[in-house]
C-alpha angles and dihedrals in degrees: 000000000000111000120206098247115155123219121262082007126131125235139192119202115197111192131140121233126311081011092122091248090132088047098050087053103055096043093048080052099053089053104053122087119280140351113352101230102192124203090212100207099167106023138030139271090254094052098045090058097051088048092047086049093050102039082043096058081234112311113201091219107098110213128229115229147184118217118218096164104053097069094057094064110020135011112271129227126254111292107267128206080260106034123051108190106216115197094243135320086265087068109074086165087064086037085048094046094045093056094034086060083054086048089060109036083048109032078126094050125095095225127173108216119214127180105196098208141358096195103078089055089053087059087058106027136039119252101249086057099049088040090060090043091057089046096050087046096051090044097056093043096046094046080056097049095245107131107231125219125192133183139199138181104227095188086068088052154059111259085235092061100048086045092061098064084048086093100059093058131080085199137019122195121199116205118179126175103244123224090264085053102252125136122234135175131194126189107247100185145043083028121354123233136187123266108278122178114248 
């Protein structure tokens, strides 16, 4: 299915769990001009390779990522040109200077940023600060000509909360398992669309 994703744009997918919400962004990723460069909120560096690789019926195109997981149950190596070791998903200094440090080794570069989940930095941080994270974030990667795509699980979540980051997104995409255990997806916004299987 071709989604209406606009180059250089920047996109939030909201979708619970085993909704294909992971699957829809790495392979949008994948899609998308140049290097993925992947903000890993939930697994390691080590583990979001192997699932790009898998739900990108292996893509020859490494990501960059940065880790924010390592660091919270085992010391981490030293950073790498392809790994940035952030200190825990409730630090989003440690997240901003570890993408920051992509944003400069690779200002000539064409990347596509991801950031897998924003629901693990909610538990840690309020609202107001990780929306200004994620702004801070688009903006930088924008101004550099990288799309940005963002995901969140609503079901972990206030509707109010998962509003507010609406704002920051030229498109939003909703995906949801059905009864029968498919996965959907419909555009919300710029124009929205019915439910299709993907």
């Amino acid at each position: 299915m071709d989604l209406p994703v606009r180059d250089g744009g920047t996109t939030l997918i909201t979708g619970p769990t085993l909704s294909g919400r992971r699957r829809l962004i790495h392979q949008t990723l994948r899609e998308s001009p140049g290097q993925p460069a992947i903000v890993a909120t939930r697994e390691p560096a080590t583990s979001v390779r192997s699932r790009y690789q898998r739900l990108t019926a292996g893509s020859e195109s490494e990501p960059v990522i940065v880790d924010c997981i390592t660091n919270t149950f085992e010391q981490p190596p030293d950073d790498t040109a392809s790994t940035k070791y952030a200190q825990g998903p409730e630090n989003l200094t440690s997240i901003g200077m570890k993408f920051s440090d992509i944003l400069e080794q690779r200002r000539t570069d064409q990347l596509s940023v991801g950031l897998t989940n924003l629901s693990p930095l909610l538990v840690y941080t309020s609202p107001s600060d990780v929306f200004q994270f994620v702004n801070i974030l688009v903006q930088k990667s924008v101004g550099t000509g990288w799309p940005v795509f963002v995901t969140i699980d609503p079901s972990v979540h206030d509707a109010s909360t998962v509003e507010q980051f609406v704002p920051l997104f030229d498109d939003v995409i909703e995906t949801r398992r059905t009864d029968d255990g498919d996965q959907e997806l419909r555009v919300r916004k710029p124009e929205p669309t019915n439910w299709a299987a993907f």
